[in-house]
C-alpha positions in Angstrom: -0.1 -12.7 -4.4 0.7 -12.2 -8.0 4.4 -10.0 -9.0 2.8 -7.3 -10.0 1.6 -6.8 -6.1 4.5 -7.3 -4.8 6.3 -4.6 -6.5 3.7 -2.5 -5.2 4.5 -3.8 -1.5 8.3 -4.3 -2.1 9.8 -1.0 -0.5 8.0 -1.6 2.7 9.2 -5.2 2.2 12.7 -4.5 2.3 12.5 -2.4 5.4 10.3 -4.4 7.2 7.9 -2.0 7.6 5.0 -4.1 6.6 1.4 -5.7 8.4 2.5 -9.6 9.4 -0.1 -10.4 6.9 1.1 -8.6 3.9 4.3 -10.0 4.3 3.7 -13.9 4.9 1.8 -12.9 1.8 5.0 -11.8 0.3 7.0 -15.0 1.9 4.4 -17.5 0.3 4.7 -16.0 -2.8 8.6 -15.9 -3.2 9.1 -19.6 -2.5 7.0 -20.4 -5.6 8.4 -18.1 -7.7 12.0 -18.2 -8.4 11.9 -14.8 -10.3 11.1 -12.3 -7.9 13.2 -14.4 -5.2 16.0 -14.2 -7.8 14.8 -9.8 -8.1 14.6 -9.2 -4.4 18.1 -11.1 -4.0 19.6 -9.3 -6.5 17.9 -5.4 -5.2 19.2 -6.5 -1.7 22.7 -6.8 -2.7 22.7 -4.0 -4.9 21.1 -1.6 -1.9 24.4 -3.1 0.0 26.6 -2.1 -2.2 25.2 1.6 -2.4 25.1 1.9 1.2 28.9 1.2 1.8 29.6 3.8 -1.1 31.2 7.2 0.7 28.6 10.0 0.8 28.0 12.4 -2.1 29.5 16.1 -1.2 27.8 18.7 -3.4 30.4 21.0 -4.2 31.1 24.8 -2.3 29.6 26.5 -5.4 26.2 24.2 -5.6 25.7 25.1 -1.2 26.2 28.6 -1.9 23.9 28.7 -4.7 21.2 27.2 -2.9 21.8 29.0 0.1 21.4 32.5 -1.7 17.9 31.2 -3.7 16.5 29.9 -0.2 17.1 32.9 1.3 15.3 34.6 -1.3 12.1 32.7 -1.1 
């Protein structure tokens, strides 16, 4: 598997929604290639971080607003 294929694959990757085949694919890859082990490291702690960050609250103005052009539709 070359990087460029693995990008393709690498949402599915990270949540393990992938074919067994596809991934050992993906496993074989990264021990050779200290780059994209270094990437996928480096995306997984990042998507950490974001998840433990409180949830956006659009503000009263913003609901309304999309509640009056929804009902219009």
């Amino acid at each position: 598997m070359r990087c460029r294929r693995l990008l393709k694959h690498l949402s599915d990757y990270l949540d393990r929604d992938l074919e067994p085949a596809i991934r050992r694919h993906i496993d074989s890859h990264m021990r050779d290639c200290k780059p994209c082990r270094t990437f996928i490291r480096t995306l997984r702690k990042t998507l950490g971080v974001l998840k433990r960050q409180p949830a956006a609250r659009p503000r009263a103005e913003l609901k309304a607003a999309l509640r009056r052009r929804l009902a219009g539709c």
